[in-house]
N, C-alpha and C positions, 0 to 999 in steps of 0.2 A: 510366535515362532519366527527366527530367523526365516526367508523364503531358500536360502540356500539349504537347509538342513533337510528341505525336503526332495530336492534333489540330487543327494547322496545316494547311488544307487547297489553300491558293493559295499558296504561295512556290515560285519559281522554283528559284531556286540552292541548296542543302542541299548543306553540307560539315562532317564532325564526323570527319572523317580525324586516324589519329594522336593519339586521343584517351585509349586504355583502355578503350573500351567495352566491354562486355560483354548479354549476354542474347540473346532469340531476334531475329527481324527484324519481328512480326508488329505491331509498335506504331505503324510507319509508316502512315498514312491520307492524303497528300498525292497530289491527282487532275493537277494544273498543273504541276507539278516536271517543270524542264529536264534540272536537271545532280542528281545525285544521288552523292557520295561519301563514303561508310562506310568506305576501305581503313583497312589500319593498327588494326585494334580486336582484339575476340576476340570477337565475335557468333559463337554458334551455333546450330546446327537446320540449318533448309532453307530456300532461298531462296522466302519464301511465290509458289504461284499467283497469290493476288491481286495483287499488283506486274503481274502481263503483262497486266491486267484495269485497273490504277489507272494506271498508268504510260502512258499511251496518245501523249503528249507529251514523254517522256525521251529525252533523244537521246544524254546521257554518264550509263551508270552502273558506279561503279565498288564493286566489292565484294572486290577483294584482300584477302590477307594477313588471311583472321579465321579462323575455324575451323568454317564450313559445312560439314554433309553432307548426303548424299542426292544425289538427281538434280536436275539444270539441267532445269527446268519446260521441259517439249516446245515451250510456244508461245510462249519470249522471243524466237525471233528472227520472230515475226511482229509487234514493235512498228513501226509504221510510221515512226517518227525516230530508231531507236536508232543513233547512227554509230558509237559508243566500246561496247564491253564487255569489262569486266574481271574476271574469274573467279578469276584466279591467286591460290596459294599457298593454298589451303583445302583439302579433304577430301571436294571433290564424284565422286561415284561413278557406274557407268553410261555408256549410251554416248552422245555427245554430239547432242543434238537436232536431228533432221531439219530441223528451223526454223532450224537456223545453218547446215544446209551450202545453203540457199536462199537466205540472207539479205543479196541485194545492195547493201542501203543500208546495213550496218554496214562499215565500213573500217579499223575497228581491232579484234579478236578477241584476249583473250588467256586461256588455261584452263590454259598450263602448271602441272607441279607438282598436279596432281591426282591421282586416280585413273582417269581415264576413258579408256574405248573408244570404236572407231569412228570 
């Protein structure tokens, strides 16, 4: 990834789906971002903490189809706008966070094709 593109700190909409990406996720620094779509790459690691901390305004994020592991950070499903998440087809492990089985403003939930419990 370009180093500039991660500190773009007001754009809304970010889509680089289907691109080849590659690397961790931790280069993202965007506070304002609506929509947010990565699927389609090979990013690996963990889905950073700081996202449920930066992210406070995301209401679509989607992270299919790359090669995350670890656990799904306990407090993504307390983003206060998140309606969309997409997890599926990566290598997240652990059992899926008490903050998504609360999380009545997300309407669309998907984590198939993981590893996960619970």
């Amino acid at each position: 990834m370009p180093p500039d593109v991660g500190r773009l700190r007001y754009v809304g909409y970010y889509s680089l789906a289907n691109n080849l990406l590659s690397g961790s996720l931790g280069w993202l620094n965007i506070t304002w971002l609506n929509h947010l779509d990565l699927s389609g790459n090979s990013f690996r690691g963990s889905i950073p903490v700081t996202y449920c901390a930066l992210l406070k305004n995301i209401s679509y994020l989607n992270l299919a189809e790359n090669k995350l592991v670890s656990r799904i950070p306990e407090n993504i499903g307390y983003l206060p706008n998140l309606r969309w998440l997409d997890l599926s087809d990566n290598k997240l492990t652990g059992n899926i966070p008490y903050s998504l089985t609360i999380a009545t403003q997300i309407k669309k939930l998907r984590l198939m094709n993981n590893s996960l419990s619970g």
